[in-house]
C-alpha positions in Angstrom: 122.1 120.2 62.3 120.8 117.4 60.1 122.8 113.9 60.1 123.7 112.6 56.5 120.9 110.3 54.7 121.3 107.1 55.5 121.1 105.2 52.5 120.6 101.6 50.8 123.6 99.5 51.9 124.8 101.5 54.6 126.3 99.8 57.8 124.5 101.0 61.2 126.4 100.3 64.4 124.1 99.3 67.1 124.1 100.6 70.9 123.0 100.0 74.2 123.4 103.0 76.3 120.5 101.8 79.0 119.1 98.3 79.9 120.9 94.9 79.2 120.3 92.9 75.9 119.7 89.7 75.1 121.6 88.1 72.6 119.0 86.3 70.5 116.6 88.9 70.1 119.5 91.5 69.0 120.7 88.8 66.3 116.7 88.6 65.2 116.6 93.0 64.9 120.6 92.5 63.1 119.0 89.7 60.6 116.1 91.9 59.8 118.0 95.1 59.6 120.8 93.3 56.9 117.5 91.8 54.9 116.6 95.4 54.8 119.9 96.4 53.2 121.7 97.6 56.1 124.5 95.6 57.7 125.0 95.9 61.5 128.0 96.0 63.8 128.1 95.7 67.5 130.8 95.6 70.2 131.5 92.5 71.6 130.9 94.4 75.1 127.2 95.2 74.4 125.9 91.8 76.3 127.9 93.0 79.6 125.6 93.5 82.1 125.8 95.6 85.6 122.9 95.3 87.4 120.0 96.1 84.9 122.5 98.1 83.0 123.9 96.9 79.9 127.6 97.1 81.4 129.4 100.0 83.2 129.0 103.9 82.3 132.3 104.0 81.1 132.1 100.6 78.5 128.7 102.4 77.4 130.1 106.1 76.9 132.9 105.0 75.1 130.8 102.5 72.8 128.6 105.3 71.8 131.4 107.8 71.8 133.5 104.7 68.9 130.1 104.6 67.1 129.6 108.5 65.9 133.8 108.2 65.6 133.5 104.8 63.5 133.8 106.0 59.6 131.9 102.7 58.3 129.0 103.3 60.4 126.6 105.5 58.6 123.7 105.8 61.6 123.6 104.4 65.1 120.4 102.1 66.3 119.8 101.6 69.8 119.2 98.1 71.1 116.6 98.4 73.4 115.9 101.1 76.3 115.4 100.3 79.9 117.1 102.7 82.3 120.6 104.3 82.3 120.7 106.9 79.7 121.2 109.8 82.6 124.1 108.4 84.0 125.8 108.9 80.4 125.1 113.3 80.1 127.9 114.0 82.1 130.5 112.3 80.4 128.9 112.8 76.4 131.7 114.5 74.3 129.6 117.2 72.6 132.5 118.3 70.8 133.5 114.6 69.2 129.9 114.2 68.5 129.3 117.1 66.3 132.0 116.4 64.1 131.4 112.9 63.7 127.4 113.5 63.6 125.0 110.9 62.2 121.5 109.6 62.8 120.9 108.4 66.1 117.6 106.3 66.9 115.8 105.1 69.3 113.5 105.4 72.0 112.1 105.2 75.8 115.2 105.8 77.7 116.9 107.4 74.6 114.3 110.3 75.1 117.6 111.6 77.4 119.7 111.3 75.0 117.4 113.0 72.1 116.3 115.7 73.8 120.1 116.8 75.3 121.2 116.6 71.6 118.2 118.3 70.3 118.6 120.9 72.5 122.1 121.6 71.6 120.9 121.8 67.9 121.4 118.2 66.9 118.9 116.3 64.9 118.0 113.1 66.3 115.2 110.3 65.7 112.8 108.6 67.6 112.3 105.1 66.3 112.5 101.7 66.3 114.7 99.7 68.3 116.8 96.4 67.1 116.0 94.1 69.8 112.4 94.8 70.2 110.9 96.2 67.4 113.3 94.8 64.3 113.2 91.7 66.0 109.7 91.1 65.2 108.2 90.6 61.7 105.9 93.4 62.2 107.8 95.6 64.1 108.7 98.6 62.0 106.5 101.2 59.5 109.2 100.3 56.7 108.6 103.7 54.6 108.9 105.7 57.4 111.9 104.7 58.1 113.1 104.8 54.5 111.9 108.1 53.6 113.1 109.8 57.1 116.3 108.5 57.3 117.0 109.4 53.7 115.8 113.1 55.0 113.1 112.5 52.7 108.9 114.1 54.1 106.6 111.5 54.8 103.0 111.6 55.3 100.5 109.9 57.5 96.9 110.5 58.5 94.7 109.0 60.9 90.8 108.8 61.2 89.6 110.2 64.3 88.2 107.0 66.4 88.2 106.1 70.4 92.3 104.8 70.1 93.0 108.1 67.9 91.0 110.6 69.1 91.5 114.3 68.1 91.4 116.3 71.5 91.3 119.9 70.1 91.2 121.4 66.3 93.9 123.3 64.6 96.7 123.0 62.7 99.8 124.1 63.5 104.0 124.1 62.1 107.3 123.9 64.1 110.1 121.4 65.1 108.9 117.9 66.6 110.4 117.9 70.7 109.7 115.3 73.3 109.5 111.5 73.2 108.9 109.5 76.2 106.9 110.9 79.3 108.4 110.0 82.6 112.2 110.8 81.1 111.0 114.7 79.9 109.6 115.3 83.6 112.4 113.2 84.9 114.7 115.7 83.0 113.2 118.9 85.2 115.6 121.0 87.9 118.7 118.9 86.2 121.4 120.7 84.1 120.4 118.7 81.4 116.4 119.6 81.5 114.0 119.9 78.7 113.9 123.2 76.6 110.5 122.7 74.0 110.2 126.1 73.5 108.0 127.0 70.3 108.0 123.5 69.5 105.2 120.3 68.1 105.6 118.4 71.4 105.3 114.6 71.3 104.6 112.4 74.4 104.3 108.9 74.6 104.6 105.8 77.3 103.7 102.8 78.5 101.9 100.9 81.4 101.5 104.1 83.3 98.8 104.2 85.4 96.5 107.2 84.2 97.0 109.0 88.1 100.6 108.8 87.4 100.1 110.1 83.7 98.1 113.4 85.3 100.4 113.8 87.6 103.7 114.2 85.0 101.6 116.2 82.3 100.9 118.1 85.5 104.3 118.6 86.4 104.8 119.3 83.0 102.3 122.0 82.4 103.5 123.8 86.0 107.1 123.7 85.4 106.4 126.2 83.0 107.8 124.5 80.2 104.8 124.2 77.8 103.6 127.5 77.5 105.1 128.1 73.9 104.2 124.8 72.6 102.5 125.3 69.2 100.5 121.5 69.4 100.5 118.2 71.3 100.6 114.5 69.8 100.5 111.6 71.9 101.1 108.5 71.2 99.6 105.3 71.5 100.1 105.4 75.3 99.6 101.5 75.6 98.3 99.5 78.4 98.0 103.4 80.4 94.9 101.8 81.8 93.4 101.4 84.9 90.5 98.4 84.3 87.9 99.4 87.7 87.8 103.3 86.2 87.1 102.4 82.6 86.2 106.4 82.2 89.7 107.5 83.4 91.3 107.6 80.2 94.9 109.3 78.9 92.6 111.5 76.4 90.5 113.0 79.3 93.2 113.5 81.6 95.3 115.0 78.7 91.8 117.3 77.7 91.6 118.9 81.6 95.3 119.2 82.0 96.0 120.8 78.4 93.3 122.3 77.2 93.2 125.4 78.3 96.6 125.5 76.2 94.4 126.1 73.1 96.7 124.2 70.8 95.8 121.3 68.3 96.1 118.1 70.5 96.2 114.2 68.8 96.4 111.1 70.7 97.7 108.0 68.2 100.6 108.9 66.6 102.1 105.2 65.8 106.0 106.0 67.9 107.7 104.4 70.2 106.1 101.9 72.6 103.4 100.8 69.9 101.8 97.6 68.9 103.5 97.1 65.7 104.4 99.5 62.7 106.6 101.8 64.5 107.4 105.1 63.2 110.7 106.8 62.7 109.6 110.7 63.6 112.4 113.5 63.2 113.1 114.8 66.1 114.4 118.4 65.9 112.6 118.2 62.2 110.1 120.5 61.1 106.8 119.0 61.2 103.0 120.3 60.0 100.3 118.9 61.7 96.3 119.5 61.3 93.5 118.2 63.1 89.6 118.3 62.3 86.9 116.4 63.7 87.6 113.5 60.9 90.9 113.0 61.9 94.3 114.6 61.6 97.5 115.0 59.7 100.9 115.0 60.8 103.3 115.9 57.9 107.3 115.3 58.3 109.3 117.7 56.5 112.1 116.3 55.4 115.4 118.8 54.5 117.0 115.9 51.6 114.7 116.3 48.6 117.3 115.8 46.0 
């Protein structure tokens, strides 16, 4: 189920289901967001704080919960991440959120949320954030999130070098699945545990330690759950880096832990925790991908071509 486009003008409501925000670098994403052509609304409640949570479970459900049920907001924008998604599953109304369905984006924590709707056939995206990534002048890959909001494909290549290495040929179709690391493998033996299936699986994270990086893609690979998958993209995995075993690098431990999969495999893709120029990626879109020993392609399929 794809949301509607989101289009020029359009008011997005913004949400923090996980950590707690600061003020002024959520006004810098909302200034950048309106000079973009999209107005933003927030509760007043988004700056409570529990903890490291932005507020209770309750004032958090119900905020998202008023946000798909808001008629005014066209898409909904996460904050920032942190921690707290999980505690939110149990209390999601499924029901309200498929009638009132609309773009939801984000990333990091919100990999719970995106894989729970993608699994119940819900189209979400994984993409820049308000309070980190709009709230810098860099922040955001502007077409991308143009042309994939708007349901629109998009295209983008990269040159096979030592930050975007190609780990195995092929090329390969299906529905993009995943998002961040440590919340798919923390997803595993819950009710509300990842289901890829037969699908382009994307993994990305930051400041892991590369033993704690093997050690989820080999949970991962044991639970069983990527024996359909049709390729592997990575993204930029920054700062995954251990400085006294140069050699111990994300693309070798993904190469012995994956490759006897025998699917295409990309490390690069420009998603999530990234430098700058973050990408809005479909998930639950179809996606093409195609990797030689130049470089690869990843093609979004988008499903509005009118």
């Amino acid at each position: 189920m794809a949301p509607p486009p989101l289009m020029p003008g359009d008011t997005v409501g913004i949400v923090a289901p996980a950590g707690a925000v600061e003020r002024a670098a959520l006004e810098a994403g909302c200034r950048q967001l309106k000079a973009l052509g999209h107005p933003a609304v927030y509760l007043d409640s988004i700056f409570d704080r529990d903890q490291y949570f932005a507020g209770s479970v309750d004032r958090r459900v119900n905020e998202l919960h008023e946000m798909f049920r808001r008629e005014d907001v066209k898409a909904i924008v996460a904050a920032r991440g942190g921690y707290g998604c999980n505690y939110l599953l149990p209390f999601l109304d499924l029901g309200l959120i498929r009638e009132h369905f609309k773009s939801l984006i984000g990333y990091s924590d919100l990999t719970t949320l995106h894989t729970w709707f993608d699994d119940q056939g819900l189209c979400t995206f994984h993409g820049p954030m308000v309070a980190k990534d709009f709230a810098k002048a860099d922040g955001v890959d502007v077409e991308a999130w143009r042309k994939v909001l708007r349901g629109q494909s998009h295209r983008f290549e990269l040159a096979a070098t030592a930050a975007t290495p190609v780990l195995m040929e092929g090329e390969a179709e299906g529905i993009l699945y995943g998002g961040c690391l440590s919340m798919l493998v923390e997803s595993l033996g819950t009710p509300y545990e990842i289901h890829p299936g037969e699908c382009i699986l994307f993994i990305e994270d930051v400041g892991v330690w590369p033993f704690q990086v093997d050690r989820m893609l080999m949970q991962l690979k044991l639970s069983g759950k990527l024996e359909k998958v049709r390729a592997i993209l990575f993204g930029e995995m920054a700062t995954c880096v251990q400085q006294e075993l140069p050699e111990y690098t994300v693309a070798s431990i993904a190469t012995r832990v994956f490759g006897d999969l025998g699917v295409p495999m990309m490390m690069g893709v420009r998603s999530g925790h990234v430098a700058s120029g973050n990408i809005t990626l479909p998930m639950g879109g179809p996606v093409k991908v195609s990797a030689t020993e130049a470089g690869f392609t990843v093609d979004l399929q988008g499903w509005n071509q009118g």
